[in-house]
N, C-alpha and C positions, 0 to 999 in steps of 0.2 A: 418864654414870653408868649402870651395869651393875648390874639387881634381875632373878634368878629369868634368867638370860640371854639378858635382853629390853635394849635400851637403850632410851633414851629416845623414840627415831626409832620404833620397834615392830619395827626389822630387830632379827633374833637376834646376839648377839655376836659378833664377828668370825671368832672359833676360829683367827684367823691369817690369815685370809684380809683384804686388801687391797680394799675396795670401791672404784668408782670414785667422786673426786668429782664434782659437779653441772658441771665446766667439762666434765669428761672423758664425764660422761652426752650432754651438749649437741654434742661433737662427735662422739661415737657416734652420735649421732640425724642429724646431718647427712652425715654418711658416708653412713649408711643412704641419705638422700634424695640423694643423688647415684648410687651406684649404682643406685635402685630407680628415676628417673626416667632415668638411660642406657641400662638394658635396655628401658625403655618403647619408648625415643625409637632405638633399634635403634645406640647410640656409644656413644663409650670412655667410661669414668669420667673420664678427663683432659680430653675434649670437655667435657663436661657439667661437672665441676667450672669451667674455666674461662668456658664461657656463662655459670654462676649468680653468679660471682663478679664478671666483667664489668658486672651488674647489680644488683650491692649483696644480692644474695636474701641472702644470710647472715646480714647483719647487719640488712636489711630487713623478713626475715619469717621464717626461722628462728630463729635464738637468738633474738628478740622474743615470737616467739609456741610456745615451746619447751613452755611447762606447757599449753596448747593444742592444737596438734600432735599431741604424742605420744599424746597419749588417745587418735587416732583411728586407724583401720584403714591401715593401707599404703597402699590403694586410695584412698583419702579426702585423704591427704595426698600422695601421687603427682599425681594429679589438682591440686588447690593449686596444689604445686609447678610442674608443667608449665604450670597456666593464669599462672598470674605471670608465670612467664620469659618466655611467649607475649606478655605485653601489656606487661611491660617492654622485652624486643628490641624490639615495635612502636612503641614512643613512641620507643626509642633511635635506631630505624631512621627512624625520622622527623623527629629532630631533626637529621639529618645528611645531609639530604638537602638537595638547592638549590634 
């Protein structure tokens, strides 16, 4: 419902413009951290997307902890992100070892 062209949410009316929904916010946000943890880590996005993925990060601590996350600085969740993978590769590299 649209009052004084506020809706309900407190975003302004659409005026035709297409917002994203909350799925499509959630993988904009993970994009982000795949790019922003590749250029850290000096790889390709397609590196780094498949490390994160190899170890469940996705579904393990980003879209999990998504309304979390985003509140904080790039810096703050780069960091996050990069210590995860770090300690997830090490248990994974560990578990496959003889």
């Amino acid at each position: 419902m649209i009052r004084d062209n506020i809706n309900l949410n407190g975003l302004m009316s659409d005026n035709g413009y297409d917002y994203p929904s909350q799925e499509q916010l959630r993988n904009i946000f993970a994009a982000s951290c795949v790019e922003v943890a590749a250029t850290k880590l000096n790889i390709t996005t397609t590196e780094m997307y498949r490390r994160m993925k190899r170890v469940n990060l996705f579904h393990e601590l980003i879209y999990p902890c998504y309304d979390t996350l985003h509140t904080q600085s790039r810096e703050i969740v780069t960091q996050d992100v990069l210590e995860a993978l770090r300690v997830r590769e090490d248990k994974l590299g560990k578990e496959f070892k003889i």
